[in-house]
mmCIF entry with sequence, helices, sheets and N, C-alpha, C, O atoms, coordinates in Angstrom:
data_MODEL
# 
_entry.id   MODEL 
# 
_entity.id                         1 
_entity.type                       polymer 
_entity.pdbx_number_of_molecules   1 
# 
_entity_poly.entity_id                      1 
_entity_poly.type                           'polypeptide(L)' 
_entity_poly.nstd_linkage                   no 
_entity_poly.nstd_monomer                   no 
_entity_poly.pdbx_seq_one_letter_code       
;(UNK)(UNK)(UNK)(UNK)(UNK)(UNK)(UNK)(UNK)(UNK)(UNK)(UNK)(UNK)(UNK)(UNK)(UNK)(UNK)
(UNK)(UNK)(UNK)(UNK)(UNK)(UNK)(UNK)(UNK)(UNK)(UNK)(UNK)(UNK)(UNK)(UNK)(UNK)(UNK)
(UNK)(UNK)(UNK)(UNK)(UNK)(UNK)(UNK)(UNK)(UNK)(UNK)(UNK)(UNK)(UNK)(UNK)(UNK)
;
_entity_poly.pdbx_seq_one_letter_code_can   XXXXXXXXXXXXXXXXXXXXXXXXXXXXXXXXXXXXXXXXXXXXXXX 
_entity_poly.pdbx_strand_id                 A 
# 
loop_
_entity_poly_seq.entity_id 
_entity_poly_seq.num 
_entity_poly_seq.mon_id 
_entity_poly_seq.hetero 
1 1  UNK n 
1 2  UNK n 
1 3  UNK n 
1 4  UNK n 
1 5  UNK n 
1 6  UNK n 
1 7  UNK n 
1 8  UNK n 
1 9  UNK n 
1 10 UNK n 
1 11 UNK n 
1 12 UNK n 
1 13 UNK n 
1 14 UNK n 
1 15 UNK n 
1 16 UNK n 
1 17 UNK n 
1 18 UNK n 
1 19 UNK n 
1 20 UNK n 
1 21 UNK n 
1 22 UNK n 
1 23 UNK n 
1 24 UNK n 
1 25 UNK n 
1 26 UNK n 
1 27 UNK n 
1 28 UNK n 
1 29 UNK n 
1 30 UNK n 
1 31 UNK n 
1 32 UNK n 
1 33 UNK n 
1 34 UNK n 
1 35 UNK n 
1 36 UNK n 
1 37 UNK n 
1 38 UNK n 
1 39 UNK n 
1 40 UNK n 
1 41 UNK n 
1 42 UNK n 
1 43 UNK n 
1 44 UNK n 
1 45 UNK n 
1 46 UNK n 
1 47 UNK n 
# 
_struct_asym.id          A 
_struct_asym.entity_id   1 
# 
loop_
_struct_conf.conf_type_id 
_struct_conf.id 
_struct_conf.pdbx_PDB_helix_id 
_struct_conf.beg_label_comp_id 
_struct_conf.beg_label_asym_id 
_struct_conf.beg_label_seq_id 
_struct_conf.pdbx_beg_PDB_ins_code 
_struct_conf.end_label_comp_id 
_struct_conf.end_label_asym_id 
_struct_conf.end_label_seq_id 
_struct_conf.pdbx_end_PDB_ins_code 
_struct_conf.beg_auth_comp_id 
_struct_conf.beg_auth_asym_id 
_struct_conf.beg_auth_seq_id 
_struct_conf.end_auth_comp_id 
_struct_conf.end_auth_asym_id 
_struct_conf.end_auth_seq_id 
_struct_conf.pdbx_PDB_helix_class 
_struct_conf.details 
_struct_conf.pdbx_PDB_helix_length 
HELX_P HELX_P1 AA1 UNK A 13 ? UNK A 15 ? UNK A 13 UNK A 15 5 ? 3 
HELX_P HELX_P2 AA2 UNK A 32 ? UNK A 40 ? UNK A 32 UNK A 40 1 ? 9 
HELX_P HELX_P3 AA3 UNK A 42 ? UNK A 45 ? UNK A 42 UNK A 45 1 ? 4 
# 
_struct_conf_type.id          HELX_P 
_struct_conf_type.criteria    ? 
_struct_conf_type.reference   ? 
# 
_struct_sheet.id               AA1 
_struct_sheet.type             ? 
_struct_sheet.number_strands   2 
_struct_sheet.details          ? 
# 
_struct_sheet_order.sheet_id     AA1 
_struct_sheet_order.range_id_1   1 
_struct_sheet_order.range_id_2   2 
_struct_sheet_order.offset       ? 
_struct_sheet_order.sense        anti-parallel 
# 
loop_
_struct_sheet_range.sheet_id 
_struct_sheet_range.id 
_struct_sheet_range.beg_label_comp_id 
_struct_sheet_range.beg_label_asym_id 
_struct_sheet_range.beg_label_seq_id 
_struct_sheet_range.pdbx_beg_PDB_ins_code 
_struct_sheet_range.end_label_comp_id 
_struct_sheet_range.end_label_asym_id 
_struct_sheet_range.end_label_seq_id 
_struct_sheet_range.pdbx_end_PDB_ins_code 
_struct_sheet_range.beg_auth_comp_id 
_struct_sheet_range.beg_auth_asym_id 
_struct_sheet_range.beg_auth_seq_id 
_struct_sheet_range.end_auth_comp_id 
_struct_sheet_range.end_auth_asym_id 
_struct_sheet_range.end_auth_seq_id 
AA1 1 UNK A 18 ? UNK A 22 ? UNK A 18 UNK A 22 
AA1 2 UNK A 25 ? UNK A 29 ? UNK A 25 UNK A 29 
# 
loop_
_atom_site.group_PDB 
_atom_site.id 
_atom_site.type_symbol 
_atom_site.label_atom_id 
_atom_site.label_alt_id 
_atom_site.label_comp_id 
_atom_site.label_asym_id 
_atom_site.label_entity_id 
_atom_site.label_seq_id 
_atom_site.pdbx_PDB_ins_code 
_atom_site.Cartn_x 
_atom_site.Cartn_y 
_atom_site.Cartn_z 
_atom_site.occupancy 
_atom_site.B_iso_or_equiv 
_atom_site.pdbx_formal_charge 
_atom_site.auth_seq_id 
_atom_site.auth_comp_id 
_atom_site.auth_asym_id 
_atom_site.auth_atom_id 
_atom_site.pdbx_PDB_model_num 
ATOM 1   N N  . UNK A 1 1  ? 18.281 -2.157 -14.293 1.00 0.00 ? 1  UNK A N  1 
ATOM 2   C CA . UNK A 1 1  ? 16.900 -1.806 -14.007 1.00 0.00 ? 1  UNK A CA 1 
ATOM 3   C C  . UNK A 1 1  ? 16.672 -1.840 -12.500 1.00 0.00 ? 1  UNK A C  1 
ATOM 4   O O  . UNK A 1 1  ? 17.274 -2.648 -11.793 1.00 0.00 ? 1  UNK A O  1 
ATOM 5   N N  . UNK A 1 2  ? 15.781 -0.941 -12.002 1.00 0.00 ? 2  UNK A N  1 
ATOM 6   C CA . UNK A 1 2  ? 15.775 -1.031 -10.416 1.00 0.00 ? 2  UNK A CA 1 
ATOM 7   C C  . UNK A 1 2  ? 13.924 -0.850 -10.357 1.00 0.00 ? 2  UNK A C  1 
ATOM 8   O O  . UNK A 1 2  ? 13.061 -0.211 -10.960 1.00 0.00 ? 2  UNK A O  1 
ATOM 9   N N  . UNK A 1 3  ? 13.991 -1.680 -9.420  1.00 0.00 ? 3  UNK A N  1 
ATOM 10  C CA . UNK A 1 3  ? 12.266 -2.004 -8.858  1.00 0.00 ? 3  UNK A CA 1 
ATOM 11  C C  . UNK A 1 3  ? 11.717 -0.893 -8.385  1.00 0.00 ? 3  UNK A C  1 
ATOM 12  O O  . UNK A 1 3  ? 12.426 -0.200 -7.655  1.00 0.00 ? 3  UNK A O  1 
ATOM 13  N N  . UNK A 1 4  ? 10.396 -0.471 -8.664  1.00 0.00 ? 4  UNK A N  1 
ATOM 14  C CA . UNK A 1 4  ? 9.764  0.662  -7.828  1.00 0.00 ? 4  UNK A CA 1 
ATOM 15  C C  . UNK A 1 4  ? 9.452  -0.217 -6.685  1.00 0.00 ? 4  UNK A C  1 
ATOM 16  O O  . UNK A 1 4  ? 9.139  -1.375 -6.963  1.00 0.00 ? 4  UNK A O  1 
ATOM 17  N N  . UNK A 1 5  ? 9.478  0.071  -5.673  1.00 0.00 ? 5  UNK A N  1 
ATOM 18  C CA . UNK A 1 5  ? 9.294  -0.697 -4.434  1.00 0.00 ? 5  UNK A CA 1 
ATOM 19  C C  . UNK A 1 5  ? 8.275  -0.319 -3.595  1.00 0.00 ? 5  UNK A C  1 
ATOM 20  O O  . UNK A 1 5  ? 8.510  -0.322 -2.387  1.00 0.00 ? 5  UNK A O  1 
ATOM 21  N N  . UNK A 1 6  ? 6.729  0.144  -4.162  1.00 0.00 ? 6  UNK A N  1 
ATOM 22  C CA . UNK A 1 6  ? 5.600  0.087  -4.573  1.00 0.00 ? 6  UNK A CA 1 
ATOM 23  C C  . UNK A 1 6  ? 4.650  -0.643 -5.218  1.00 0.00 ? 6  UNK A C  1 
ATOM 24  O O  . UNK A 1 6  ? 3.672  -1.101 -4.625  1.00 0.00 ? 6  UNK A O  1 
ATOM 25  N N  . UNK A 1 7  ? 4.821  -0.769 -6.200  1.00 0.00 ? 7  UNK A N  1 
ATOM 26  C CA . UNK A 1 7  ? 3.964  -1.308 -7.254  1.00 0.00 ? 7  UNK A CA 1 
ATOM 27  C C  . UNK A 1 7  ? 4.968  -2.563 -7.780  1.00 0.00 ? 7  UNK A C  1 
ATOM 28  O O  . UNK A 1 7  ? 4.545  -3.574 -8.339  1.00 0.00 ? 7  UNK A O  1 
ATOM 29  N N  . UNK A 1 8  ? 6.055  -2.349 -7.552  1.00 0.00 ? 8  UNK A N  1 
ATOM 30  C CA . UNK A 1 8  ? 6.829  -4.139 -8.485  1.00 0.00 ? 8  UNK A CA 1 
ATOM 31  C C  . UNK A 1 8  ? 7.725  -3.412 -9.741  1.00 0.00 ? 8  UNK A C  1 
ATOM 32  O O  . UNK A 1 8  ? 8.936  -3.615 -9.829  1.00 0.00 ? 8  UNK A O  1 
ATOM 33  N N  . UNK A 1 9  ? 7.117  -2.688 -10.540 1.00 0.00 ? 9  UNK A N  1 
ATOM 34  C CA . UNK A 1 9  ? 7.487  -2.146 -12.141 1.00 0.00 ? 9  UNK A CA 1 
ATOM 35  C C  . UNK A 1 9  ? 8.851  -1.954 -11.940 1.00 0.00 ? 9  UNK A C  1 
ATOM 36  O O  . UNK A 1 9  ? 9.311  -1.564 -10.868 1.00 0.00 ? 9  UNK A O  1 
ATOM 37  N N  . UNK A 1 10 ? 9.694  -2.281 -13.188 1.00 0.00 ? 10 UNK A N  1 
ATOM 38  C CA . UNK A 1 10 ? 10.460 -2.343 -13.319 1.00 0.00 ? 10 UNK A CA 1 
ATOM 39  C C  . UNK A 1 10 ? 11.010 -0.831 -13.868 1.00 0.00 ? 10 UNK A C  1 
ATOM 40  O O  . UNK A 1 10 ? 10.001 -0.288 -14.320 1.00 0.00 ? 10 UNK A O  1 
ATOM 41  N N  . UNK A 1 11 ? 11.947 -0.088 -13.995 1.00 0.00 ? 11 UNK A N  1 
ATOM 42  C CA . UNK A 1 11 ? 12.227 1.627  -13.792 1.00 0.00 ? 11 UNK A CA 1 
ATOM 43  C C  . UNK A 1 11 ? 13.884 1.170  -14.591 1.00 0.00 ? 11 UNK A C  1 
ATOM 44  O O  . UNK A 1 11 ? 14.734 0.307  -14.376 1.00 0.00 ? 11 UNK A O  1 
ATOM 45  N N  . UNK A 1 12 ? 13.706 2.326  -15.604 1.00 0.00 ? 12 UNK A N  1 
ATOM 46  C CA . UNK A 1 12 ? 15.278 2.421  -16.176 1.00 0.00 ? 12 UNK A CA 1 
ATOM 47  C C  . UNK A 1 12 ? 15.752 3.610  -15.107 1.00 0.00 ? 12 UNK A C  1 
ATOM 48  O O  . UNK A 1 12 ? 15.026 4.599  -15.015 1.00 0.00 ? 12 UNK A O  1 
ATOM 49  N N  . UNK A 1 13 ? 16.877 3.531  -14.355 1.00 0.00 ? 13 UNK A N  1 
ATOM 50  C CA . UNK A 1 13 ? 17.171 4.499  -13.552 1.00 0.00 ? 13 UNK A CA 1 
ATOM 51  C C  . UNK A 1 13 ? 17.796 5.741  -14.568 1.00 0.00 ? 13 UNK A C  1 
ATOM 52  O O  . UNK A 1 13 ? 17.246 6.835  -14.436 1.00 0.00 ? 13 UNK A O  1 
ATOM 53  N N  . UNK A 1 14 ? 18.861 5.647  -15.527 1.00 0.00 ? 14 UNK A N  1 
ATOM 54  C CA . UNK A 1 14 ? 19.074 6.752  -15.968 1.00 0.00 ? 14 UNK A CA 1 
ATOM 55  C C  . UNK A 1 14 ? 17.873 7.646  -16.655 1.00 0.00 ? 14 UNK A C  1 
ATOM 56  O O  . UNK A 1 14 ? 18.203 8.752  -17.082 1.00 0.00 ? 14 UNK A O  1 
ATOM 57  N N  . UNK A 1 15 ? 16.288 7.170  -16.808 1.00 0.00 ? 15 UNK A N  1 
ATOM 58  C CA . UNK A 1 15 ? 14.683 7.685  -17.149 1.00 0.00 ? 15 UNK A CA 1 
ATOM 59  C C  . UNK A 1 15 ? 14.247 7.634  -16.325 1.00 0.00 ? 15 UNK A C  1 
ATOM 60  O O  . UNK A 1 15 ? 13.105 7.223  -16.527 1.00 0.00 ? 15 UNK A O  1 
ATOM 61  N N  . UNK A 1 16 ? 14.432 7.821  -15.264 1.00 0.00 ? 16 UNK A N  1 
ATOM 62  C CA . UNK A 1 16 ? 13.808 7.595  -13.833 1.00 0.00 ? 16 UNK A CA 1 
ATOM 63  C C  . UNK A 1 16 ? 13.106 9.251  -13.670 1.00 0.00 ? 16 UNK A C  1 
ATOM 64  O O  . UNK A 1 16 ? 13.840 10.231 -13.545 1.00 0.00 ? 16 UNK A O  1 
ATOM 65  N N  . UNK A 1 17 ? 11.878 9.336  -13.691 1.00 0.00 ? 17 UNK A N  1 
ATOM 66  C CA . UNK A 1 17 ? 11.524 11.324 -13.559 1.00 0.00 ? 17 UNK A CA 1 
ATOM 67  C C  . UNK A 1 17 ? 11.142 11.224 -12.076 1.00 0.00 ? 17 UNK A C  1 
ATOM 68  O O  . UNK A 1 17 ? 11.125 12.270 -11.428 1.00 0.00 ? 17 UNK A O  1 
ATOM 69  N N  . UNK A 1 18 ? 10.699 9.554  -11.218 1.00 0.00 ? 18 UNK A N  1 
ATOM 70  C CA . UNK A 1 18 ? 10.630 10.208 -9.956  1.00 0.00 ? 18 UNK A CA 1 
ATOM 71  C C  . UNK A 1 18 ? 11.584 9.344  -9.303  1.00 0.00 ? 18 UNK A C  1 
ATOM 72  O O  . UNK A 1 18 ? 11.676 8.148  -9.579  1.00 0.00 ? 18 UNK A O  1 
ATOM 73  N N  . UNK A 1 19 ? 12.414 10.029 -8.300  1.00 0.00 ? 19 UNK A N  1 
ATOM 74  C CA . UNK A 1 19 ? 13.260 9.523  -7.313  1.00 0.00 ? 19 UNK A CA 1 
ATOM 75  C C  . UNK A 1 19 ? 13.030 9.889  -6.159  1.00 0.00 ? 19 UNK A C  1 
ATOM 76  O O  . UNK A 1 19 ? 12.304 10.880 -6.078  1.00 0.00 ? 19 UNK A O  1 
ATOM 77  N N  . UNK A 1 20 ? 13.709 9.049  -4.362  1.00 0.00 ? 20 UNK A N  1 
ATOM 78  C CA . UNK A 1 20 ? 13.451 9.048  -4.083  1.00 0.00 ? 20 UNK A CA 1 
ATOM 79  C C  . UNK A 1 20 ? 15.135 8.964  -3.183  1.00 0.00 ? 20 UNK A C  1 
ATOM 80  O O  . UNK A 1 20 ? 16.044 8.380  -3.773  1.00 0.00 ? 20 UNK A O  1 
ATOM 81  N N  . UNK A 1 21 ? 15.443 9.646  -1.624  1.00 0.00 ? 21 UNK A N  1 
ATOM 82  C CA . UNK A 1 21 ? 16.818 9.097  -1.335  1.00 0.00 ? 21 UNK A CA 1 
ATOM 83  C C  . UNK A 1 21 ? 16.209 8.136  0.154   1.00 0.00 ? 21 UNK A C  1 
ATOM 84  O O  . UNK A 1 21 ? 15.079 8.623  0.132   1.00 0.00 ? 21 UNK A O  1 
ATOM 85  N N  . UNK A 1 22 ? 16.183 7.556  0.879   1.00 0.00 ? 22 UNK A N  1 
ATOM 86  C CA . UNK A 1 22 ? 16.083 6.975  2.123   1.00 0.00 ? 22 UNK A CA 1 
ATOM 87  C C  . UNK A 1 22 ? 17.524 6.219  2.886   1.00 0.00 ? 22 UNK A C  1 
ATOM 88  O O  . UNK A 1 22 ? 18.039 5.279  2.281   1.00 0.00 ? 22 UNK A O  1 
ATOM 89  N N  . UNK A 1 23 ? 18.128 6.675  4.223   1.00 0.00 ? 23 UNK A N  1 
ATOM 90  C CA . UNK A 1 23 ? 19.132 6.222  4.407   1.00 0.00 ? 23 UNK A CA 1 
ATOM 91  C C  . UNK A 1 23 ? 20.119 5.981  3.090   1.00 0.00 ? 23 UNK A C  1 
ATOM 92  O O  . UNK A 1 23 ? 20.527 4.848  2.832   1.00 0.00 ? 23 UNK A O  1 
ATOM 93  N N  . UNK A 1 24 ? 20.376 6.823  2.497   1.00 0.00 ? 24 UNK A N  1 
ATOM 94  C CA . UNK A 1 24 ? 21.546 6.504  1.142   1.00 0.00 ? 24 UNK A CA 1 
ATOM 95  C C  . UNK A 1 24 ? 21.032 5.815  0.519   1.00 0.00 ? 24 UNK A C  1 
ATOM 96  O O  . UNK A 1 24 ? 21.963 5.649  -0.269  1.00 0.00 ? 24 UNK A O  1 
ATOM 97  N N  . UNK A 1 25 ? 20.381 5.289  0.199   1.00 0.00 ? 25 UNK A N  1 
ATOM 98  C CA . UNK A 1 25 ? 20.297 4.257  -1.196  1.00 0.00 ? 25 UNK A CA 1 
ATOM 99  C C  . UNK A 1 25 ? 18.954 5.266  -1.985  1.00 0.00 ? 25 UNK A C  1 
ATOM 100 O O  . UNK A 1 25 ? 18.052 5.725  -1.284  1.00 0.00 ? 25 UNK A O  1 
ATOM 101 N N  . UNK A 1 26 ? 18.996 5.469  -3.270  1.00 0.00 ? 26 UNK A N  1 
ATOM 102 C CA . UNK A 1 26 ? 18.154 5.543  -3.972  1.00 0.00 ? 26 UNK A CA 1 
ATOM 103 C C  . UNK A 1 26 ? 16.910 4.652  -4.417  1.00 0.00 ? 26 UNK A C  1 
ATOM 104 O O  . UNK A 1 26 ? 16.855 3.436  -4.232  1.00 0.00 ? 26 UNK A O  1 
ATOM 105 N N  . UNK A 1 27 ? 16.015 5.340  -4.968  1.00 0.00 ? 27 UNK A N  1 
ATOM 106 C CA . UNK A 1 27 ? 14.707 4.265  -5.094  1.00 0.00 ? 27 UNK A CA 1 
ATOM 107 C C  . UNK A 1 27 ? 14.179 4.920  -6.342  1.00 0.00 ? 27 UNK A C  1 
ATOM 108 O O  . UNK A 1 27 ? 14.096 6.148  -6.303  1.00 0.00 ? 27 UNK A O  1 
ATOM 109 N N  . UNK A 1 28 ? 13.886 4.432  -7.211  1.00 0.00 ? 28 UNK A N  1 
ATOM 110 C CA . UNK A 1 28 ? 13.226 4.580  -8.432  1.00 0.00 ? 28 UNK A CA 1 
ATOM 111 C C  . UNK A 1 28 ? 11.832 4.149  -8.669  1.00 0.00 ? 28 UNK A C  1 
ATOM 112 O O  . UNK A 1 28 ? 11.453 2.978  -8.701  1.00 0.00 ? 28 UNK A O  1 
ATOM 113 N N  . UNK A 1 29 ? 10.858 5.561  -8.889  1.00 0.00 ? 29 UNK A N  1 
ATOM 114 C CA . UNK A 1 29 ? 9.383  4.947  -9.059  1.00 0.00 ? 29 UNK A CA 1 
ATOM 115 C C  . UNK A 1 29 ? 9.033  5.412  -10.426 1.00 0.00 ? 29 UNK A C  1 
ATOM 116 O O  . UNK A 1 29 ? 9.471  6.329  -11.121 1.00 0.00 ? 29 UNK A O  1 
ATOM 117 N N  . UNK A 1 30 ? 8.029  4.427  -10.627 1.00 0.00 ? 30 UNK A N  1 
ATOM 118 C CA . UNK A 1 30 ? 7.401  4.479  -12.030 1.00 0.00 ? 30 UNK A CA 1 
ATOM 119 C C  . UNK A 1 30 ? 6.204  5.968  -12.503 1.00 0.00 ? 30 UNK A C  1 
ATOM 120 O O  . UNK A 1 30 ? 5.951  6.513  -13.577 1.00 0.00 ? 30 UNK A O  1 
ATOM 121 N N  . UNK A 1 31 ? 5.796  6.150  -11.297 1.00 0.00 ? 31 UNK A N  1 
ATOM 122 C CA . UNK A 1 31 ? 4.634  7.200  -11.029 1.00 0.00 ? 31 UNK A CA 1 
ATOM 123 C C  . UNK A 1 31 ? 5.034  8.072  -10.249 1.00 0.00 ? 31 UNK A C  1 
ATOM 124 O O  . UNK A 1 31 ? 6.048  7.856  -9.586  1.00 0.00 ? 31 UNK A O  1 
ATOM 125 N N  . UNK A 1 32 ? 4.387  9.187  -10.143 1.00 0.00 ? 32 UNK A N  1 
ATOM 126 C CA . UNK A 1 32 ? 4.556  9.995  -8.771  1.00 0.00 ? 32 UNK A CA 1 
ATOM 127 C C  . UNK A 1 32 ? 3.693  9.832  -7.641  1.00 0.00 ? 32 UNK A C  1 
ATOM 128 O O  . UNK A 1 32 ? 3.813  10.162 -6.461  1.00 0.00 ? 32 UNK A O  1 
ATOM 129 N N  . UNK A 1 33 ? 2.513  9.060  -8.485  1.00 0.00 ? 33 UNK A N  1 
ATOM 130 C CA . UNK A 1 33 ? 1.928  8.399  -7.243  1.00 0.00 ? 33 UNK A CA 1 
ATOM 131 C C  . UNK A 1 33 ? 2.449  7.532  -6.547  1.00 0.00 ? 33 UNK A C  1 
ATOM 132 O O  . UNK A 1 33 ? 2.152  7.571  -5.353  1.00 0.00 ? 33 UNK A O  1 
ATOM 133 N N  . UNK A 1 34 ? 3.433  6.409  -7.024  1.00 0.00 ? 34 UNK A N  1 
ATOM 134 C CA . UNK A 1 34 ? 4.416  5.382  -6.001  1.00 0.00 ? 34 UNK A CA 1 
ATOM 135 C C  . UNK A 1 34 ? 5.284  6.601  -5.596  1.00 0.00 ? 34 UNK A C  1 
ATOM 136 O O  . UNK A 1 34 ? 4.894  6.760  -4.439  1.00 0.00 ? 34 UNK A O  1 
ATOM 137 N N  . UNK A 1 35 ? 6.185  7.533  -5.808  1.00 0.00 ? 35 UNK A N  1 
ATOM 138 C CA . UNK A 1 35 ? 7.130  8.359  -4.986  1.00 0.00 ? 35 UNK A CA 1 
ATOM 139 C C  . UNK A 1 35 ? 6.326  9.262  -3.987  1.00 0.00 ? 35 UNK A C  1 
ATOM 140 O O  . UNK A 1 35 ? 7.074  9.754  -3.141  1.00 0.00 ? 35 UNK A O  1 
ATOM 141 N N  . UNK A 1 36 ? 4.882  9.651  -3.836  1.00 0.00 ? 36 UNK A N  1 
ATOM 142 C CA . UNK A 1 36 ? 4.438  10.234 -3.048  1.00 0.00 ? 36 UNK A CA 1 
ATOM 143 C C  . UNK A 1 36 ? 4.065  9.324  -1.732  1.00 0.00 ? 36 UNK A C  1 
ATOM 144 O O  . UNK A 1 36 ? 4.286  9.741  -0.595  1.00 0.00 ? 36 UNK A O  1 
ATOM 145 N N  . UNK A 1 37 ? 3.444  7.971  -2.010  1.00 0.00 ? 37 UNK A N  1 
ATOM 146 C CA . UNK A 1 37 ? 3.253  6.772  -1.068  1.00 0.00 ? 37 UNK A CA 1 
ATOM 147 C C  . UNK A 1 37 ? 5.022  6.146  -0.382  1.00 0.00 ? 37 UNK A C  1 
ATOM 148 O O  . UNK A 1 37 ? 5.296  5.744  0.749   1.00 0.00 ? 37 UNK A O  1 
ATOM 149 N N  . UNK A 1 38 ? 5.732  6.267  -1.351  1.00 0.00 ? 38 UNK A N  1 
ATOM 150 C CA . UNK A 1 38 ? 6.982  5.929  -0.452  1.00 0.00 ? 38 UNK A CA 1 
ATOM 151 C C  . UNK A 1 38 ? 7.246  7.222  0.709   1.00 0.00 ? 38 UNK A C  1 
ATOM 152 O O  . UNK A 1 38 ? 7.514  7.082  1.902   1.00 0.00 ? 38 UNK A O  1 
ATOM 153 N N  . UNK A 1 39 ? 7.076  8.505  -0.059  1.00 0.00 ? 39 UNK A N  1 
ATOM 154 C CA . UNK A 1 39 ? 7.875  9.188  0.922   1.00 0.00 ? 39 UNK A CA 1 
ATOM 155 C C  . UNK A 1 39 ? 7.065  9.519  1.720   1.00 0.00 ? 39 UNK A C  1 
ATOM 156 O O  . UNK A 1 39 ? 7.569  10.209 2.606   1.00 0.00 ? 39 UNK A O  1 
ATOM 157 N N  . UNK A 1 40 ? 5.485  9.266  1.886   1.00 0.00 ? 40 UNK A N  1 
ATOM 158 C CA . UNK A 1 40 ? 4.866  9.472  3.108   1.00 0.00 ? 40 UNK A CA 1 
ATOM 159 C C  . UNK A 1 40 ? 5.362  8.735  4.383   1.00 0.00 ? 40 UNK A C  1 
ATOM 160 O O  . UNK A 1 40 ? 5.263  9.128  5.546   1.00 0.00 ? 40 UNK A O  1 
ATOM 161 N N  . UNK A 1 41 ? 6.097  7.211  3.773   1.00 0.00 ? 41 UNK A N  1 
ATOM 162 C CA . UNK A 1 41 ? 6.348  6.170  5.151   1.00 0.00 ? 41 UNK A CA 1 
ATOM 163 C C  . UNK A 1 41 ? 7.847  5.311  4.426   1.00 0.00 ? 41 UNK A C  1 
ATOM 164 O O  . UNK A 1 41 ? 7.837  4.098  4.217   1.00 0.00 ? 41 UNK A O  1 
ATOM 165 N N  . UNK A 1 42 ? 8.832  6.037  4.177   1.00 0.00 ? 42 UNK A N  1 
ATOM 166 C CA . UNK A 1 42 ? 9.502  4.767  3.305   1.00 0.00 ? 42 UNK A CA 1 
ATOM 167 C C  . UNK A 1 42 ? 10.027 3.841  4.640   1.00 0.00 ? 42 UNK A C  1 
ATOM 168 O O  . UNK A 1 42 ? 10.614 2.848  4.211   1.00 0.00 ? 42 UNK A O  1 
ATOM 169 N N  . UNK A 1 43 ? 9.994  3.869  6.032   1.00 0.00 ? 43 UNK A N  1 
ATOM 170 C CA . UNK A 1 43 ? 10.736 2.985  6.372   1.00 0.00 ? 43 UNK A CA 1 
ATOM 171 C C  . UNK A 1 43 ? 9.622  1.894  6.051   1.00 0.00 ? 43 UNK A C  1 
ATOM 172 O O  . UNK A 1 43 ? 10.166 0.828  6.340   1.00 0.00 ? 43 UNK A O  1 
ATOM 173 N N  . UNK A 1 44 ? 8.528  1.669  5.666   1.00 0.00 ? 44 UNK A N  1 
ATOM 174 C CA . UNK A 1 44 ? 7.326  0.433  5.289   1.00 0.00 ? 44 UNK A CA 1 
ATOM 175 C C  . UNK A 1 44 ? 8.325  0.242  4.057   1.00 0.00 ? 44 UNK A C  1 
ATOM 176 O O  . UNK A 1 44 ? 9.192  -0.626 4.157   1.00 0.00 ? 44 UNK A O  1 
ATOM 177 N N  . UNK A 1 45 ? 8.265  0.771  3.266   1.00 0.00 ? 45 UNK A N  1 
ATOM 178 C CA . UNK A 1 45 ? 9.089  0.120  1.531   1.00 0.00 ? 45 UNK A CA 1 
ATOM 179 C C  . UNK A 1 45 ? 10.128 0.208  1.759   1.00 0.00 ? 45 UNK A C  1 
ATOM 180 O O  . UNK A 1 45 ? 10.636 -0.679 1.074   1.00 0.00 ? 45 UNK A O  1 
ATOM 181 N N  . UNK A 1 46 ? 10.665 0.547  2.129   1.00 0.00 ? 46 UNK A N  1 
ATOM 182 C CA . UNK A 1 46 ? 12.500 0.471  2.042   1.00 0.00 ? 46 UNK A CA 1 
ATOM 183 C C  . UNK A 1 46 ? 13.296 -0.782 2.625   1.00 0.00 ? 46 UNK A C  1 
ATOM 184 O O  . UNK A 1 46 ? 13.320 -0.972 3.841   1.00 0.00 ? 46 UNK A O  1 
ATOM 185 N N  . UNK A 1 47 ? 13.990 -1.690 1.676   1.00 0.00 ? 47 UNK A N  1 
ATOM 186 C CA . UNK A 1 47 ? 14.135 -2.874 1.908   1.00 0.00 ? 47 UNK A CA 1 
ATOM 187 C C  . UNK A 1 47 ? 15.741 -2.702 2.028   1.00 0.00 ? 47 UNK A C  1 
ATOM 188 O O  . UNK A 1 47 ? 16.450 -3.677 2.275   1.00 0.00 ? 47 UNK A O  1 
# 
């Protein structure tokens, strides 16, 4: 399971409908509203 790193929620990645790439690593959101707020600024969420 991988964290939306937005909101906290927990995301099955192989059901994942929104993704996200930043510096190589993938990010899995629950909404498209958390994948639209990451990719406005992911260096803020990207851990």
């Amino acid at each position: 399971m991988a964290k939306d790193p937005i909101c906290g929620m927990e995301v099955e990645e192989k059901n994942a409908k929104w993704t996200s790439e930043y510096k190589g690593k993938k990010y899995y959101f629950c909404a498209p509203g958390c994948k639209k707020k990451f990719d406005a600024d992911p260096a803020k969420y990207a851990k």
